[in-house]
N, C-alpha and C positions, 0 to 999 in steps of 0.2 A: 623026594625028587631024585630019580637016577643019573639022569644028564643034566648037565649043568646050562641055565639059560644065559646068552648072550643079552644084554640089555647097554644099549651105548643114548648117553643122557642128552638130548637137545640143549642148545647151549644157543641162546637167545637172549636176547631185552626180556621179551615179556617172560618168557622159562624164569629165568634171572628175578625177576619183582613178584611170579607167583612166589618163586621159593623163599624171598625175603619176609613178604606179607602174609602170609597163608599156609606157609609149611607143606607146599606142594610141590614136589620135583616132576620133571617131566623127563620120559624114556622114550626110546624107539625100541621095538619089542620085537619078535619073533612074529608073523601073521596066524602062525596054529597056535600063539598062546592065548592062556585062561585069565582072567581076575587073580584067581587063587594061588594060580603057579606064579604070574608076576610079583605078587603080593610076599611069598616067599623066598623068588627067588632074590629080590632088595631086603629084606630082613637077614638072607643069612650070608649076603655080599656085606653089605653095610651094618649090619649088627645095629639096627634100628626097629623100632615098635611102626609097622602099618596099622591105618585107621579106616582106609577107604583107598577104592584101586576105582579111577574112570577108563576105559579105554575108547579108543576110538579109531576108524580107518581112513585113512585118506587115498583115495584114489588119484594116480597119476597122471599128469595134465600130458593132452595133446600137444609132441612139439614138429615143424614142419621145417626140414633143414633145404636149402636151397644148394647146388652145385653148380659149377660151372658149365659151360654151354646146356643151360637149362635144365640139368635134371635135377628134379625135387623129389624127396625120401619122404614119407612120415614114419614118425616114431612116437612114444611117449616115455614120459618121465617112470620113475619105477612107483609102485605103490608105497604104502607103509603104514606102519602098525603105530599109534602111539598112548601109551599109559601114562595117566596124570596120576601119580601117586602121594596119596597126602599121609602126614607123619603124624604120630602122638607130638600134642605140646613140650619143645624142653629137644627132642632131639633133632638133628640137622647130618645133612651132608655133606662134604667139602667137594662140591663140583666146581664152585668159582672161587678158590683157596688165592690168586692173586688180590682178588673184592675184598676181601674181609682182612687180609693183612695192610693192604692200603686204610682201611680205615682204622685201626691198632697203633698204626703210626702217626706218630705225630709229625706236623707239616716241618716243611724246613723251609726258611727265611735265606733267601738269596738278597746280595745289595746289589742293587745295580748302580753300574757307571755309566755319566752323564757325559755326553764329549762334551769338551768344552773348545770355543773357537778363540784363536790369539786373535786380537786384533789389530792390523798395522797402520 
C-alpha cells in the first residue's frame, strides 16, 4: 500500500460492547476504500491479526435549518464509510484505554460523615 489510509475509530456504547464481546472494532474509513486495503491498513497501524472486514455506507440524513424572517435552507448530513473489523482471538486494541484501566483498579472506600444535630 503506497499511501497511507486514514481510519478514525467510532467511539460509542454499542462500538464499545462489540469490541469487548466479539473482538470487533468499528472504523470510519475512506468512501474509495476496499475490505483488503482496510484490512491492512489496521494490521500495519495496530500490529494486529484481521480475521474478517464488514463494510458498510451510510447515507446522510436530510437536515432543514430554519432562519430568521422566514428563510429556510436544506442541507444534508455528510455520508460515511464504516468497517466493522473483527480480530483473531488473544489480540485487542486500546481504543477505550480509560475502560480497561478503571476496571485494573481497585475500588477505593471513602467514609462518609454524618452531620450530626446538637440538641438544646
Amino acid at each position: 500500500m503506497s499511501t497511507t489510509m486514514i481510519i478514525r475509530p467510532r467511539v460509542s456504547e454499542k462500538a464499545y460492547n462489540m469490541s469487548q464481546e466479539n473482538h470487533v472494532y468499528v472504523f470510519e474509513v475512506p468512501k474509495d476504500s476496499s475490505k483488503q486495503s482496510v484490512a491492512s491498513a489496521v494490521s500495519e497501524q495496530f500490529k494486529v491479526t484481521v480475521t474478517n472486514v464488514n463494510v458498510t455506507n451510510i447515507k446522510g440524513k436530510a437536515k432543514k435549518t430554519y432562519r430568521k424572517r422566514g428563510g429556510r435552507t436544506a442541507g444534508s448530513t455528510n455520508d460515511i464509510k464504516k468497517a466493522y473489523v473483527t480480530l483473531k482471538e488473544g489480540d485487542s486494541i486500546a481504543i477505550f484505554p480509560k475502560e480497561d484501566e478503571k476496571k485494573d483498579a481497585k475500588p477505593v472506600e471513602t467514609k462518609s460523615k454524618k452531620a450530626t444535630r446538637s440538641s438544646k
